[in-house]
N, C-alpha and C positions, 0 to 999 in steps of 0.2 A: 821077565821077572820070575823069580824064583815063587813057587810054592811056600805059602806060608807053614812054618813048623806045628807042626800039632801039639810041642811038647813047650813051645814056649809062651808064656802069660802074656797076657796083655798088661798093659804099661799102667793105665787106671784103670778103677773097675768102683764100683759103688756100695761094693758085698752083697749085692742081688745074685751077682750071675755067678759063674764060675773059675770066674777068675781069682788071683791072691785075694788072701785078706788084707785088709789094711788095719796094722793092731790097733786098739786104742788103749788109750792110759788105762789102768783102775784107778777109780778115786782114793784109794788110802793111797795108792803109791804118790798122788798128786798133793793128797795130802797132806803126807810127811813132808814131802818136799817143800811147801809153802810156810807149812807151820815151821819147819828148818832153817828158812830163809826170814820167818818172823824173830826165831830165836836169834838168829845170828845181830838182826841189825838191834835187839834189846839187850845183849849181850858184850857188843864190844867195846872195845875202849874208844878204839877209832871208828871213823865209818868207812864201811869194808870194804868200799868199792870205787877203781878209780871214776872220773867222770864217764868213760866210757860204758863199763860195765852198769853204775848206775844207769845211762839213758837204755841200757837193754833191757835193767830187772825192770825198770818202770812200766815197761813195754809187756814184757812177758810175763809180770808176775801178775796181772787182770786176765791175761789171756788164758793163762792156765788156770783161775778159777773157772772157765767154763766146762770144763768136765767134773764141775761139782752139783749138788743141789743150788739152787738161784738166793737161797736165803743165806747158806754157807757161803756163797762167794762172792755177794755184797757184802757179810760180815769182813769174810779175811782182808777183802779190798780197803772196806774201812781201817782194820789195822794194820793193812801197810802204810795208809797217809798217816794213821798218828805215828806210827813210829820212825816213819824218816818226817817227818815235822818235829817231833823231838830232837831232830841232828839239826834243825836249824839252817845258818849257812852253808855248814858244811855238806850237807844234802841240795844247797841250789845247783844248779846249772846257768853259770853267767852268759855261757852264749845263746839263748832261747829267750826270746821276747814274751810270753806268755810264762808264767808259773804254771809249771804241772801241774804243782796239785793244786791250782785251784780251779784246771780244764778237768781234770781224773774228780774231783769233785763236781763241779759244772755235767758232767758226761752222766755220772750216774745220778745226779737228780732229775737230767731231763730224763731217763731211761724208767725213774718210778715213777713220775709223771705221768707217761704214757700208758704205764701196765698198770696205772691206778683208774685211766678213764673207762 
């Protein structure tokens, strides 16, 4: 077995030791981006995404409020349900047994719940 390289990082690392950083977002930059994606779906004509891409923003657009403050990103959370509840049908997803939004609603009421007791 060869000698490990001195010059080369290790694969993870936690930002403790010395190895790479691993960057993180800035919050304005997550920001913009959110507040962007709230303009867009208040904005268009159509809804802007096919079914695909919608089952991803729904996915990733709660996930990426966690590099926010906890107040700011139950707010934004909240306005991404009103505003694709605004699209209506056109915002279902007909192959998914559950309605999203009313598990993404379900999800963060048990979540105040818990940080209320």
């Amino acid at each position: 077995m060869a000698a490990p390289n001195s010059l080369q990082r290790p694969l993870f690392t936690d930002n403790s030791g010395d190895g790479m950083k691993i960057p993180r977002p800035k919050p304005e930059d997550v920001r913009r981006r959110l507040l962007g994606i709230l303009r867009l779906l208040r904005e268009s004509d159509e809804f802007p995404w096919t079914p695909a891409q919608f089952r991803s923003w729904r996915i990733v657009f709660p996930q990426m409020t966690n590099w926010l403050p906890e107040d700011e990103a139950d707010e934004l959370k909240k306005d991404f349900v009103r505003e694709v509840e605004r699209w209506g049908d056109e915002a279902r997803d007909e192959d998914e047994e559950e309605d999203w939004r009313e598990a993404l609603v379900r999800r963060f009421r048990q979540r105040t719940e818990r940080s209320s007791e």
